[in-house]
C-alpha positions as CSV (number, residue, x, y, z in Angstrom):
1,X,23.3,9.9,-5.3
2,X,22.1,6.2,-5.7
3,X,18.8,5.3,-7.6
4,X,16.0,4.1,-5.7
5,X,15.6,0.3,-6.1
6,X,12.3,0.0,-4.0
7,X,8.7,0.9,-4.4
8,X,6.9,1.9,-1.3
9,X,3.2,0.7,-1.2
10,X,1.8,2.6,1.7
11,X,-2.0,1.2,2.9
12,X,-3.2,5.0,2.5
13,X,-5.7,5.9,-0.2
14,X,-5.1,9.4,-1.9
15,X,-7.6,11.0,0.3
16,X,-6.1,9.7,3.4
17,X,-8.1,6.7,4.6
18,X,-6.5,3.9,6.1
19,X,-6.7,0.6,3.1
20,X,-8.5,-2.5,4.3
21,X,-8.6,-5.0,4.8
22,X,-6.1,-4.6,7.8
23,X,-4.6,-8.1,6.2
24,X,-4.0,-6.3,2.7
25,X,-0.1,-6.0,2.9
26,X,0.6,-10.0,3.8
27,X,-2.2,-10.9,1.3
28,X,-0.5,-9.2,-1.3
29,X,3.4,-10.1,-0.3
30,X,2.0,-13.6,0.3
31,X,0.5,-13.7,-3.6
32,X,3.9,-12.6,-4.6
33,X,6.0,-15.4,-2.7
34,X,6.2,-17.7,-5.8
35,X,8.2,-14.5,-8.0
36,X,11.8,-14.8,-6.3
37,X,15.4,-14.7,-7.5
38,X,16.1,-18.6,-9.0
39,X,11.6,-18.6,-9.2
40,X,9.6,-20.7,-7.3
41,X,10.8,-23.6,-5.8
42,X,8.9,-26.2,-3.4
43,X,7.5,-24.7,-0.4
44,X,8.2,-21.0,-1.7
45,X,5.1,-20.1,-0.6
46,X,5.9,-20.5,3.1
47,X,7.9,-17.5,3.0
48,X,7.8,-13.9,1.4
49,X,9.6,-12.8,-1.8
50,X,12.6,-10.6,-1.1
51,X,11.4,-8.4,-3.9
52,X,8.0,-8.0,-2.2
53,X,7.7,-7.4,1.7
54,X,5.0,-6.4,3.9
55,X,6.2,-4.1,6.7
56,X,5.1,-1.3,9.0
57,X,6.7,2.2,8.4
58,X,5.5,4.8,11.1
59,X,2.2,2.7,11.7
60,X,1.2,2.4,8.3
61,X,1.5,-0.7,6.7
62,X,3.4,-1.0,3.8
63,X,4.4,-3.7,1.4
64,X,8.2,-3.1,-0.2
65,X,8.5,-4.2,-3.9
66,X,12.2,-4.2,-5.4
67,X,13.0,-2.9,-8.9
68,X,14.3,-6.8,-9.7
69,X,10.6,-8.3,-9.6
70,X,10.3,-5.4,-12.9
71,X,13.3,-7.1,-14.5
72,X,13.0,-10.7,-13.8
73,X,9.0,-10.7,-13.8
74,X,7.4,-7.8,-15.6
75,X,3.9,-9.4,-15.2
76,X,4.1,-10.0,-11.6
77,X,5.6,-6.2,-11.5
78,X,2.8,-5.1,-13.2
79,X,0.4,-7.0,-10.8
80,X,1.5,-5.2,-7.8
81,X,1.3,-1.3,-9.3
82,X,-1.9,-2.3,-10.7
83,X,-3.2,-3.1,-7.0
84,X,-1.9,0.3,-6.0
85,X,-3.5,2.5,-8.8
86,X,-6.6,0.4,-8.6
87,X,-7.3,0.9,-5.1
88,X,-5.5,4.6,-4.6
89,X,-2.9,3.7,-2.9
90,X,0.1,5.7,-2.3
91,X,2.7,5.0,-3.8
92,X,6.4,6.6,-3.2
93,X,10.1,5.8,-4.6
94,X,12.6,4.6,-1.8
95,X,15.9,3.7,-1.0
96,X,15.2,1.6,2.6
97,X,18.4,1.6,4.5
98,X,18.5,-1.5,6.8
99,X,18.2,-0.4,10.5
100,X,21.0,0.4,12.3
101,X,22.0,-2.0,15.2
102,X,23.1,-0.5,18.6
């Protein structure tokens, strides 16, 4: 059975309750677009990180962090589970499959 290779970041606290601001996932993705495979480059911050993407899972928004940012970025890795713990998020192992075209 494969590893997971992504973090889940779901914008539900421990106790439930919906995270705001309603903005919180493409705030975060958005302060992570500089920390990409290569690094930053000119105008990398008009577009998200592939190791940190918002997205919307069942209605709850979520922000996917890959195990790379860890290796290539520690710091930045570090960053992002430190805004989950801090504000009680949940926070789940994953291995997203890509959806399936029809």
């Amino acid at each position: 059975m494969p590893s997971a290779q992504e973090v889940l970041i779901q914008g539900v606290t421990s106790d439930g309750k919906t995270f705001r601001p309603s903005d919180w996932a493409d705030r975060l993705a958005g302060v992570m677009s500089p920390f990409r495979p290569g690094g930053a480059q000119p105008d990398s911050h008009l577009s998200y990180s592939p190791w940190c993407v918002p997205t919307v899972i069942d209605g709850i928004k979520c922000v996917v962090i890959h195990e790379d940012l860890r290796q290539a970025e520690p710091m930045a890795w570090d960053f992002v589970m430190g805004f989950a713990r801090d504000n009680d998020l949940q926070v789940v192992r994953a291995c997203l499959l890509p959806d399936k075209s029809p």
